[in-house]
C-alpha positions as semicolon CSV with decimal commas, in nm:
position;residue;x (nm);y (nm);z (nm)
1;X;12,774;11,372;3,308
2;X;13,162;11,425;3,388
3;X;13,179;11,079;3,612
4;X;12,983;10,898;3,371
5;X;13,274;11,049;3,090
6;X;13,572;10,934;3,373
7;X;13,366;10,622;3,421
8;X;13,344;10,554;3,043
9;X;13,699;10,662;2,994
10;X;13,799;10,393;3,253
11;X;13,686;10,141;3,094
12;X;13,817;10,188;2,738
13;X;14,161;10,221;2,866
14;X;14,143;9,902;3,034
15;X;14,015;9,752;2,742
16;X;14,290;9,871;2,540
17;X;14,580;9,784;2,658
18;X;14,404;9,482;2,798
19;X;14,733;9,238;2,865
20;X;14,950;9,510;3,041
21;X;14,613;9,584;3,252
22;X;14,615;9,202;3,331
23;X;15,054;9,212;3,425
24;X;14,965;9,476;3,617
25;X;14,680;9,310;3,837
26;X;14,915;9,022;3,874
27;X;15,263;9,191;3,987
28;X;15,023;9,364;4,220
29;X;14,836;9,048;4,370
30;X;15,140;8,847;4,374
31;X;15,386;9,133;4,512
32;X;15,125;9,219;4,784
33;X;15,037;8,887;4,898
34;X;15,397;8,853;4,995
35;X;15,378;9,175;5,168
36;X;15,080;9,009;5,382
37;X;15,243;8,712;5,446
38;X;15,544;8,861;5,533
39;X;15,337;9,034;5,811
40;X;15,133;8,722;5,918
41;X;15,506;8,540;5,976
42;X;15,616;8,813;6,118
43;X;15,291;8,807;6,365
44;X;15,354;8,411;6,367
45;X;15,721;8,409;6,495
46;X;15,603;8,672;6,739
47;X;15,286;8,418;6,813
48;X;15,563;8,182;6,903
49;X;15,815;8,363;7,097
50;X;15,546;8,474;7,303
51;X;15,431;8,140;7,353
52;X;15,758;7,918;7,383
53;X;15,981;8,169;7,524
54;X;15,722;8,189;7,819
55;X;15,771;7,818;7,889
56;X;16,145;7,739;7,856
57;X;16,357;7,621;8,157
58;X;16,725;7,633;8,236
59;X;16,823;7,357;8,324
60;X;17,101;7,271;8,576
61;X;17,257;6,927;8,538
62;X;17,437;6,752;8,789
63;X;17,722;6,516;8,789
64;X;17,675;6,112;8,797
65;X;17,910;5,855;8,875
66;X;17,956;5,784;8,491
67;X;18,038;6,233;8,479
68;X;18,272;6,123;8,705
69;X;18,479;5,915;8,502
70;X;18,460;6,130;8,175
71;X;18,377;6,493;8,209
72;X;18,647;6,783;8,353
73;X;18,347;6,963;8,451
74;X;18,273;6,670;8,699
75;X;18,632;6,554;8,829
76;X;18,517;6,572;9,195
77;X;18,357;6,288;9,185
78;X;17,925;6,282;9,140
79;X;17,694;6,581;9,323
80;X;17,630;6,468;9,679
81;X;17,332;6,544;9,893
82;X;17,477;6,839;10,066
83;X;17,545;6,996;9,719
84;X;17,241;6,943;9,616
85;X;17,070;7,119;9,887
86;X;17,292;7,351;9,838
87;X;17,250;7,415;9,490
88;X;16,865;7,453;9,526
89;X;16,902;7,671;9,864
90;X;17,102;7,945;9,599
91;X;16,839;7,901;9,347
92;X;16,567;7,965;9,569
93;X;16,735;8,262;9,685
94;X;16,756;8,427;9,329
95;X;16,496;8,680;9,245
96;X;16,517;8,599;8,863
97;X;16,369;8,284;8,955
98;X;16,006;8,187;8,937
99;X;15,979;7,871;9,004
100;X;16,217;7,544;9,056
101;X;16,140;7,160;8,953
102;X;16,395;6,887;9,026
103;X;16,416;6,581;8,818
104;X;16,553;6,251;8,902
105;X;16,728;6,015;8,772
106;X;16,451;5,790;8,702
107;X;16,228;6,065;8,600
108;X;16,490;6,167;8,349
109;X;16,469;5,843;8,247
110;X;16,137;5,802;8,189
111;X;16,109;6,147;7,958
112;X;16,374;6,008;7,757
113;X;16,211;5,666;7,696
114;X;15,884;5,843;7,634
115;X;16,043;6,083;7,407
116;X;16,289;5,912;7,231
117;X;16,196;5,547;7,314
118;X;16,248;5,420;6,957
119;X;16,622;5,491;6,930
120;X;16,879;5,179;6,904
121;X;17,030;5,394;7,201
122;X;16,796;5,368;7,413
123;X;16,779;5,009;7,525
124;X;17,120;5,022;7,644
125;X;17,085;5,311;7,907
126;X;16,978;5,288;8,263
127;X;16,834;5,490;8,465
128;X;17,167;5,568;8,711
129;X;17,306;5,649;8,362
130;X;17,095;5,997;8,345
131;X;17,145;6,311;8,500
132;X;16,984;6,483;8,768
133;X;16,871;6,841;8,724
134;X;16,703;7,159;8,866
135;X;16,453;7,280;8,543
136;X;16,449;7,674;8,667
137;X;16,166;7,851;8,537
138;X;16,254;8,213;8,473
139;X;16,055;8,500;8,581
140;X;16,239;8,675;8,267
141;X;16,359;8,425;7,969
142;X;16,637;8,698;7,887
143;X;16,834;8,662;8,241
144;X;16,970;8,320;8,161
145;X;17,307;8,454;8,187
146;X;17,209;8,523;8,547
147;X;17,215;8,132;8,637
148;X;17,460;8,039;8,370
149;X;17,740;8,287;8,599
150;X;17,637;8,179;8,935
151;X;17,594;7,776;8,872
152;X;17,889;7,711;8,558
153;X;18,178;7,494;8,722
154;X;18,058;7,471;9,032
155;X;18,120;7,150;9,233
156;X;17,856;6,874;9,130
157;X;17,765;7,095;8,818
158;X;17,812;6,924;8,496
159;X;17,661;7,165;8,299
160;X;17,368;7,468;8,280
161;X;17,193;7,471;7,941
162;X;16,949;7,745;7,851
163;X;16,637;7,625;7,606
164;X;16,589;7,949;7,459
165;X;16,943;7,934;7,268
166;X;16,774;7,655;7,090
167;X;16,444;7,855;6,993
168;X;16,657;8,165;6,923
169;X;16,846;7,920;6,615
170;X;16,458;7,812;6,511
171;X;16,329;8,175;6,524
172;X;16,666;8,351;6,361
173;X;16,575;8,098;6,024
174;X;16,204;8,176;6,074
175;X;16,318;8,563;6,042
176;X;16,558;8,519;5,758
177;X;16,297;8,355;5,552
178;X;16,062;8,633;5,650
179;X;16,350;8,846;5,508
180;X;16,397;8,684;5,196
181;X;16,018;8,712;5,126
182;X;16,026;9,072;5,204
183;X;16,317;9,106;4,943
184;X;16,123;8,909;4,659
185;X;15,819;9,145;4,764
186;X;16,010;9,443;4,722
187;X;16,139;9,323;4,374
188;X;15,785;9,241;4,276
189;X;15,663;9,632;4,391
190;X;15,940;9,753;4,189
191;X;15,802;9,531;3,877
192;X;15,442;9,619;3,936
193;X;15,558;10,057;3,979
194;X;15,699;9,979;3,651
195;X;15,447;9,853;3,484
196;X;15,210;10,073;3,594
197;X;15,393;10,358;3,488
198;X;15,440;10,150;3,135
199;X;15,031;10,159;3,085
200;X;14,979;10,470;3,192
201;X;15,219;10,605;2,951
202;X;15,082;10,362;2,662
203;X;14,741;10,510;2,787
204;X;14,787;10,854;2,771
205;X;15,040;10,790;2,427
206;X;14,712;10,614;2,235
207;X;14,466;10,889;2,389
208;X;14,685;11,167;2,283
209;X;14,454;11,341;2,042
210;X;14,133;11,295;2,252
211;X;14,332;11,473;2,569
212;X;14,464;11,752;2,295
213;X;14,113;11,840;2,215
214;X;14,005;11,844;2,588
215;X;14,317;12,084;2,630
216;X;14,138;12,307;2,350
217;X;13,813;12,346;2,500
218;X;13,968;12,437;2,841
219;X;13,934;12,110;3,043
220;X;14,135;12,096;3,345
221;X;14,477;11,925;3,405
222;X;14,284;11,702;3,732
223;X;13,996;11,681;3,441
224;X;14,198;11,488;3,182
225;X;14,438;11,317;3,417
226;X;14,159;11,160;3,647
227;X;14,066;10,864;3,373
228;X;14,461;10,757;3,383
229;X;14,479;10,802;3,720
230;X;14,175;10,570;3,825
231;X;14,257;10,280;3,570
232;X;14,597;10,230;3,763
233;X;14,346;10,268;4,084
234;X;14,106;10,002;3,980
235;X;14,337;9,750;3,845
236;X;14,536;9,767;4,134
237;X;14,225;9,750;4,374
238;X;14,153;9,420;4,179
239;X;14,508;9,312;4,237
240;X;14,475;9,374;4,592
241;X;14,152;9,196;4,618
242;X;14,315;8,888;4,448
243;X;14,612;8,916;4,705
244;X;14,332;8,932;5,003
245;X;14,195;8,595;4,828
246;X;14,520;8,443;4,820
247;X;14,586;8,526;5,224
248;X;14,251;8,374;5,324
249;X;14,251;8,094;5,067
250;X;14,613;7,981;5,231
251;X;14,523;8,068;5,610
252;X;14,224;7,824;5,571
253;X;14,400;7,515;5,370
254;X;14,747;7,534;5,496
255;X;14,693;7,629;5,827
256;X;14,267;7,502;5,950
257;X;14,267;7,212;5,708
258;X;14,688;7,122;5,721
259;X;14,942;7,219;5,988
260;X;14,730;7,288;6,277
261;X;14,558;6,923;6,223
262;X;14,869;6,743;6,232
263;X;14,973;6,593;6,544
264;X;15,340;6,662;6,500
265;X;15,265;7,013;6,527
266;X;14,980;7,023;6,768
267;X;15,216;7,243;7,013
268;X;15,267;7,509;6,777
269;X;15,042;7,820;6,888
270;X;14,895;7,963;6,501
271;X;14,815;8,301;6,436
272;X;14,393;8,338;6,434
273;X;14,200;8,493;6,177
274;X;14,218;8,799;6,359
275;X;14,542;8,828;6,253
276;X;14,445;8,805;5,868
277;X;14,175;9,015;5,871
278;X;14,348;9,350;6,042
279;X;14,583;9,294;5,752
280;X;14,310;9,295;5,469
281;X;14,228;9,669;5,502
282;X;14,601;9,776;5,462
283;X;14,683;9,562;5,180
284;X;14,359;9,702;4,942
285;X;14,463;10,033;5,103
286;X;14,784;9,967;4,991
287;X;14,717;9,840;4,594
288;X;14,465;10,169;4,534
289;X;14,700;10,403;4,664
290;X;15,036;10,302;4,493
291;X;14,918;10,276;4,163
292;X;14,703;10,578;4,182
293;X;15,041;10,773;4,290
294;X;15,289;10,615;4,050
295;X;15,012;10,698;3,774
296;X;14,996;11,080;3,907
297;X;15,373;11,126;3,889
298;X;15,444;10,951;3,561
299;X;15,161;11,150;3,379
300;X;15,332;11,456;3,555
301;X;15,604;11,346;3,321
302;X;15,437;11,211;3,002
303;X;15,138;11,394;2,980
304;X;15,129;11,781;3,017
305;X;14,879;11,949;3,057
């Protein structure tokens, strides 16, 4: 008899303040589907790093005859053989080093023309216009620094460029829009705790002389709060399962059925389903246990009992 009462009780305060019920399950699904998809970014970036930052070279470039001409870094005159033999000798001699790939100059050539092949630039190069290089596979991607000191300036050196100072640009905007999300989320919780707390009070404010005769008979305070309490529960728990439907509704279109089909992005590593699912639990978690709580503490305050 007392849960059907709660149950009953439920239900007529959602139908009467209908529109603020309705604010509240969106603040909640909207707020909390940016707090998942913060998370999946944050998983994806990982994804990435993880992925990329295992396959990045350094790369050390040597001098040509045209280096010769115009770079400082190259004023000896173009690497010679001895150099070069040299140069790989000392790299094979470094424990930070996995593994070591040399590149010629009509190698290099051919990447470019298969990579860039379409530029106006490219039919005027030739092939004893490109560098030769070492591409140094790292046993750690963080010891660049390592090669960078023993190969910079060098004679027949023109230059030692690191790949991951490129991803580490792509990954610090990646994080800052994670950020920003997070910061719109956190002004969309604030929105939703205030609503909440808005209904609840409305609630309890249109209720007040059904709770004062409950008071009279001798119901308890957990008695009388416990209706309140569970309509913040339940239309957060709907918010929350809206938010859910929002994560997998986007994983599957944007991601199954958009980026991961197009070719221009066939080398991106995506986050699986796995990844959405483990967040599922914590997000409906998360929308019955905040409005529950910000209901307890603002009846605490507007209804006493």
């Amino acid at each position: 008899m007392r849960a059907q009462f709660v149950l009953s009780e439920i239900g007529v305060g959602l139908r009467r303040n209908l529109t603020m019920t309705f604010a509240v399950i969106v603040s909640v699904a909207l707020s909390l589907a940016l707090f998942g998809g913060s998370l999946l970014m944050s998983d994806q970036v990982n994804t990435m790093k993880g992925y990329w930052y295992d396959k990045v070279n350094v790369s050390v470039f040597l001098c040509n005859k045209s280096d010769a001409e115009s770079d400082p870094n190259c004023a000896k005159g173009a690497v010679t053989d001895d150099q070069k033999k040299e140069i790989l000798g000392d790299l094979d001699k470094m424990t930070v080093v996995e593994k070591v790939t040399y590149e010629s100059q009509d190698q290099a050539y051919k990447h470019y023309k298969e990579q860039f092949g379409d530029s106006p630039l490219a039919a005027s190069l030739t092939p004893d216009q490109m560098q030769e290089s070492y591409r140094i596979k790292l046993k750690d991607p963080e010891k660049y620094q390592v090669i960078a000191t023993a190969f910079d300036g060098r004679d027949g050196v023109q230059s030692v460029q690191d790949q991951k100072g490129i991803l580490d640009n792509l990954f610090g905007l990646l994080n800052g829009m994670n950020w920003a999300a997070r910061a719109v989320m956190a002004l969309m919780l604030v929105v939703a705790l205030m609503l909440i707390v808005n209904t609840v009070r409305v609630s309890a404010f249109s209720r007040r002389r059904e709770t004062g005769i409950m008071r009279l008979v001798g119901a308890s305070g957990f008695y009388i709060q416990a209706p309140f309490i569970m309509e913040a529960a339940v239309a957060g728990l709907i918010g929350g399962t809206v938010a859910c439907g929002f994560l997998v509704v986007a994983r599957y279109f944007i991601i199954d059925h958009g980026l991961a089909l197009s070719e221009k992005l066939n080398l991106i590593n995506f986050i699986g389903w796995d990844a959405v699912l483990t967040k599922l639990p914590l997000i409906l978690a998360t929308s019955l246990l905040m409005p529950a709580l910000a209901a307890f503490f603002a009846l605490r305050k507007y209804l006493k009992v």
